[in-house]
Each structure stands twice: as structure tokens, then as C-alpha cells.
N, C-alpha and C positions, 0 to 999 in steps of 0.2 A: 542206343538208337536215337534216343530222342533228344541226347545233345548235342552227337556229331552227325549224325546220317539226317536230322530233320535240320540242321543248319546249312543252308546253299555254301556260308561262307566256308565252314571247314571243307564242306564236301570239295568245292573247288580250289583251297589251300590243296591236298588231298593227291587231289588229281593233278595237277595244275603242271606247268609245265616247268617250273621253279625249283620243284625239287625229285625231278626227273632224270634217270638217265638210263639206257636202255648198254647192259649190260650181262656178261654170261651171269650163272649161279651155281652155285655148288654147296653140297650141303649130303649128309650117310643117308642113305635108304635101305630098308631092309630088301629080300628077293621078291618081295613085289614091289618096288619103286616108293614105300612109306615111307613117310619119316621117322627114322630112327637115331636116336642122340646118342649110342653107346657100340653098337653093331653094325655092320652090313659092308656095304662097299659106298666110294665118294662118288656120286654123281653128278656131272655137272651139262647144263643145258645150254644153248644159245639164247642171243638177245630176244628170238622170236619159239623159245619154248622148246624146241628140236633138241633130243638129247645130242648132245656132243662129244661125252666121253665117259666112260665107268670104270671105275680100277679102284684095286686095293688099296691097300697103306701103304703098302712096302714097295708099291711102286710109283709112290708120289715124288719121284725125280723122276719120271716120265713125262710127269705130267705138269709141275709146278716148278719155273724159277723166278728167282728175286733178283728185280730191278735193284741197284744202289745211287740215291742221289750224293753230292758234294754236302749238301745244305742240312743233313738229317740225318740221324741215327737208325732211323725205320727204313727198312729195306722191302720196296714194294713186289708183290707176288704178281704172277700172271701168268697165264696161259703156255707152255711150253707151244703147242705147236699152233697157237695163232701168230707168237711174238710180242714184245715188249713196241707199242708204238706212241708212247707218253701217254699226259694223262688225260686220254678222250677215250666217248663210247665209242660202241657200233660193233658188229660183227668182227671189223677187222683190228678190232684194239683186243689184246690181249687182257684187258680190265676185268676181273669177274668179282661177285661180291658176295656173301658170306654171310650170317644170322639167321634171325626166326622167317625174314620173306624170301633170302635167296634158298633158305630150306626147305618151306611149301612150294617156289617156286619149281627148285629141283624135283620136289616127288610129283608122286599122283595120286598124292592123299593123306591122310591122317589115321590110323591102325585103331581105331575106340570113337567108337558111334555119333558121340556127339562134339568131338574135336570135326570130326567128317564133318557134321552139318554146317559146325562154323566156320568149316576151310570154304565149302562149297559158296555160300552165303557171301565169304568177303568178294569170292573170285566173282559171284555175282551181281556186285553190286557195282566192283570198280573192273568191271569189263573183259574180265576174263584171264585166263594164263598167256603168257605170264605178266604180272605187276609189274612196272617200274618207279613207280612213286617209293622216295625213299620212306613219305610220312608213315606209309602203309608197314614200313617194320613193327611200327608200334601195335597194330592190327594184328599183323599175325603175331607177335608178342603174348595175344591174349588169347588166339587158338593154342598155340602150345601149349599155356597156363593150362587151358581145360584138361589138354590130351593129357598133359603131368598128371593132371589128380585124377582120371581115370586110368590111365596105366600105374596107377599109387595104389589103388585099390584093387585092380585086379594082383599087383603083386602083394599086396597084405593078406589074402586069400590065398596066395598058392604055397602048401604045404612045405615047399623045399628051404619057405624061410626063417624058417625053425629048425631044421634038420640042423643032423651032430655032422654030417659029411661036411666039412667046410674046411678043410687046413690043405692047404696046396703044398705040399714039402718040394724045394727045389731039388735038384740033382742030380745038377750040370752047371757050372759058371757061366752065363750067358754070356757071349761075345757080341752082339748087335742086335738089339728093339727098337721096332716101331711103331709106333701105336695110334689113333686118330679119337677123336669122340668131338660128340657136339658139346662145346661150350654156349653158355646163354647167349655170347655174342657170337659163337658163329667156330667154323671147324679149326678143331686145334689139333695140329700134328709135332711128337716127340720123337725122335730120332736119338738112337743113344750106341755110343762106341764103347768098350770095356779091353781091358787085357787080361791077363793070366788070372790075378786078384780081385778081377771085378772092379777095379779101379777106373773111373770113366778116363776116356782117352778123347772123346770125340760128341759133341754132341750137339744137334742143328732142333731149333724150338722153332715154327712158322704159327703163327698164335694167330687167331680173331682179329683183330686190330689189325695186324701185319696186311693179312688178306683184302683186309675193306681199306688199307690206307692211301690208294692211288685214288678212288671213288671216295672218299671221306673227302680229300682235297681238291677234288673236281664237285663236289658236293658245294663246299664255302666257297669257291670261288663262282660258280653260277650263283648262288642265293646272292651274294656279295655284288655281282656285275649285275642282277635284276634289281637290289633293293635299295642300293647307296647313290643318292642324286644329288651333285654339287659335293660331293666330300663330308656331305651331315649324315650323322650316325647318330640319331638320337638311341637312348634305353629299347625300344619298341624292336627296332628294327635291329638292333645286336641282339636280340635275343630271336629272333626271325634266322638272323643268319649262326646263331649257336644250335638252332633247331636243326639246322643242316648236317649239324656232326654228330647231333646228342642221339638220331634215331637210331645212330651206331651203336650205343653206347660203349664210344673206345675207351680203353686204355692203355694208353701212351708208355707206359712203365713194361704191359708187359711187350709191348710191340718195340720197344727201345732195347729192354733189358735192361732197365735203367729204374735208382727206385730212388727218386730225389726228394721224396715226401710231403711231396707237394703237386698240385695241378695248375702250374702256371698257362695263361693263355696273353699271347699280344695276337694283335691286329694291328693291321698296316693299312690305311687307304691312302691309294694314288690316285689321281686323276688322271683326263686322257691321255697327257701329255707324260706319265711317269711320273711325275711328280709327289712327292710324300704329301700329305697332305695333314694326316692325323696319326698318332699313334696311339691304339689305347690297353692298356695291360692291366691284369684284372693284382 
């Protein structure tokens, strides 16, 4: 509180309209609309809070497909029936986004007393459901941190995690899984095909990354088209516009499927005209 919420400037970095975009959310709830990282069904809401859609796992081709650009290995997700309409917000862009805020976003709460207070709290502060400030991931970031360690401790207390019943013995070959959970960055869906010997035959991974990566690049290029004046890019303000991707925390490897062992990043600035102006690669 008293570094960021008693400073005007974070507050209005925060809010501000810079790293803004008003997009759907989705993110598992349990059967009362809670967030849940391991169970329940996907719920996703509209730009203005309105649930929008709830379904299983298994019927995330219902509900979810991927855009493919020329230029990129990352194959962007989006809204089956609003439509793919590139990469802008609003109701009518298929865009939705993923992690610790589109998670509070989607629910209607936090399942452990004092995660509740601090959902309540943020939603109170920055004006209510739902957010669209990207910075604010970082915010709820720190409400689920709490709910972790209270749901760590009510399950260290419940006797079943000790018990000797725990060996699942299969006994059937399975021929098609699918499965969802919240990952730290946001819902990740495995999809898996098999034949006779359990040999995979078939298998579709839609990761975190994947999900937030049409708003991750409409993310840098609004920070980038508000902050970069005459083509100068000083240290301050590349790391202004890395701020725009970092609240994602992507990664690119597994949204790629690709593991180069490395995290290269360039930047391009052009001027009005098109024109290249600078390149910088880290």
C-alpha cells in the first residue's frame, strides 16, 4: 500500500490508459463461480463482466480456435463464436485473455477468507469488475499467492493426505484425454490421441502464452505507439514497453513449441512514414 497505492504516479501508470485493453476473460471456476486452478468448468466473461460462456474441457473445440499468422510460429486463440477479427479489443473481437486477472476477472470470488478480502480490495480500489489494466496482473498475482497458501494449509490438515488409498491402477487403454488446469500464466489445455498401444497418434497443447498472444502484441504495440517520440528509444522507456509483455509472463517456447534455449527479443521502430528507423535486439 504505501509504495504503490500512496504513489499518484504508479496509481495512474496502473490505470492509465496505456496499458489497457478491454477484452473477454477466461479462466476454471469451481460450482460457485470461484477460482479454481485444477477443477471445475472454463468460464469466460465479456469485456463488460457478463458471463459469456461455461463449458467443460472436452468441449474446448466448441468453444476455442487458433488464428495462424505467415510471420510466427504462435498460433493465436480466440473466441469460436464471436470470430477471429485481428488484433483489436472490444466485444466484437474475438481477443480474450488468460492469467491471475482474466481468473478473478472470470470468477466471483476467491474460495479462503482472506484471498476474498484481497480480491474485494483490489476490485475496490481500481473500480471495479471487471479490470482491464494489463499492470493489474501483477495485482492479482498476489491475491492468488495468498489463496495458495490458504488452500496449502487447509489441504495439509485434511486427513486424505496421508491415506494409503492412492494407487489409481489403469484398466483400459485410453484412446482420447483432455484435460485443462490453471497454469501460473493462465489456462492450459492438453488434448491427447492414442491407438491400440497407447502410442500417441494425435495431440493439440493450447498453453498460456498461446491464449494471451494476440493481446500480448496489441499490448507492445499500444505501449510502443504511446511512448516512442521521433524514433528515440532511450533504456527507460524499452523497459516501459517490456512492461507490456512481462505482466504476461509469457513464454514463447511453450506457445511456439519451440525450445531454442535462449529468449531473444528485437524491436523494430518505424516512423509515420514506415520507415525503419532503429533496430534493437537484446
Amino acid at each position: 500500500d504505501d509504495v504503490v497505492l500512496k504513489n499518484k504516479e504508479y496509481v495512474d501508470l496502473i490505470t492509465g490508459d496505456i496499458y489497457s485493453h478491454k477484452t473477454y476473460y477466461m479462466g476454471l471456476v469451481d460450482d460457485k463461480n470461484k477460482v479454481n486452478f485444477y477443477d471445475g468448468q472454463i468460464r469466460v466473461v465479456d469485456p463488460a463482466g457478463k458471463e459469456f460462456a461455461k463449458f467443460k474441457a472436452q468441449n474446448y473445440l466448441d468453444h476455442i480456435r487458433e488464428h495462424v499468422e505467415p510471420w510466427t510460429y504462435v498460433r493465436f486463440s480466440y473466441l469460436k463464436k464471436v470470430g477471429w477479427k485481428g488484433f483489436v479489443d472490444g466485444k466484437e473481437s474475438g481477443v480474450f485473455r488468460v492469467a491471475p486477472l482474466a481468473r478473478l476477472n472470470a470468477s466471483d470470488g476467491m474460495a479462503t477468507p482472506q484471498a476474498q478480502e484481497a480480491y474485494e480490495k483490489m476490485y475496490e480500489v481500481l473500480g471495479g469488475k471487471p479490470v482491464h489494466s494489463t499492470l493489474a496482473f501483477h495485482w492479482a498475482r498476489l491475491v492468488e499467492a495468498l489463496y495458495a497458501a490458504e488452500r496449502t494449509l487447509e489441504l495439509a490438515k485434511d486427513p486424505e493426505i496421508t491415506s494409503d488409498d492412492i494407487v489409481n491402477l489403469p484398466t483400459e487403454t485410453p484412446k482420447e484425454g483432455i484435460g485443462v488446469v490453471e497454469a501460473p500464466r493462465g489456462t492450459l489445455i492438453h488434448h491427447y490421441q492414442t491407438d491400440d498401444n497407447g502410442i500417441l497418434t494425435g495431440v493439440n497443447l493450447i498453453v498460456a502464452t498461446q491464449n494471451n498472444s494476440a493481446a500480448i502484441n496489441m499490448s507492445v504495440e499500444k505501449a510502443a505507439k504511446a511512448l516512442i517520440k521521433n524514433g528515440d528509444v532511450p533504456d527507460g522507456i524499452l523497459n516501459m514497453i517490456e512492461m507490456a509483455f512481462r505482466a504476461y509472463d509469457p513464454c514463447h517456447a511453450c506457445a511456439t513449441h519451440s525450445l531454442p534455449g535462449r529468449t531473444p527479443l528485437e524491436v523494430s521502430v518505424y516512423d509515420a512514414d514506415g520507415e525503419l528507423v532503429k533496430k534493437l535486439v537484446n
